[in-house]
VEXKEZA-531816 format. One record per residue (C-alpha): x, y, z; residue in one letter. Coordinates in steps of 0.25 Angstrom, whole numbers, plus 5000, padded with zeros to 4 digits. Layout:
% residues N
XYZA/...
//
This chain:
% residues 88
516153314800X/516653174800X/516653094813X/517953004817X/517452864822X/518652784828X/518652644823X/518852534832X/520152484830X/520152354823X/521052224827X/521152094825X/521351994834X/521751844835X/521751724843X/521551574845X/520751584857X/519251514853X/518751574867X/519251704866X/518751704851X/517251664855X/517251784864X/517651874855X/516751824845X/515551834855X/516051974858X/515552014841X/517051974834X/517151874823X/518351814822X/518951744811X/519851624810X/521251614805X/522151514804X/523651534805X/524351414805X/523351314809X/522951404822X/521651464820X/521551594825X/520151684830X/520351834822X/519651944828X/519452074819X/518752204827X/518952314837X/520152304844X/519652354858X/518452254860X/519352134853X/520452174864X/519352184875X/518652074872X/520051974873X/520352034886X/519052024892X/519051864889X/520351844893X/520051924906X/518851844908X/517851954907X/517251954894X/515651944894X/515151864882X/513651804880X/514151654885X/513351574873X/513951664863X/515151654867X/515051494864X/514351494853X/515651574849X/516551484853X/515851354846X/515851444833X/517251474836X/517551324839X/516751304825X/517451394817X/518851354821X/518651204818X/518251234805X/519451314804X/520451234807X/519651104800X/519751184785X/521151154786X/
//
């Protein structure tokens, strides 16, 4: 008998908020970097209903993050960003 396990759906999303990227990133996401045109861009690749949750908790101002974490994020963010847009 074969059981059927819904899959989250997948979604990917994109920004160029750093502060909204290093809480996403402290919530367990990876984001890549792209460049379009000279403007880096944060991608997020995962489950469409906590990405979606975790953007509106930040912007409503109730998202719970472990403060450090969250700055160690954004410092590596910063890093990562620079490099970025140096390489060019």
């Amino acid at each position: 008998m074969a059981t059927l396990v819904k899959q989250p759906s997948q979604e990917t999303v994109s920004h160029r908020d750093i502060y909204l990227s290093a809480s996403m990133t402290a919530s367990g996401f990876i984001p890549m970097l792209q460049d379009r045109s000279g403007v880096v861009y944060f991608t997020f690749h995962g489950d469409a209903t906590k990405l979606k949750a975790i953007e509106e908790a930040y912007w409503a101002g109730t998202l719970k993050l472990p403060v450090r974490q969250a700055f160690e994020n954004l410092r590596t963010l910063k890093d990562r960003l620079y490099a970025a847009k140096g390489s060019r």
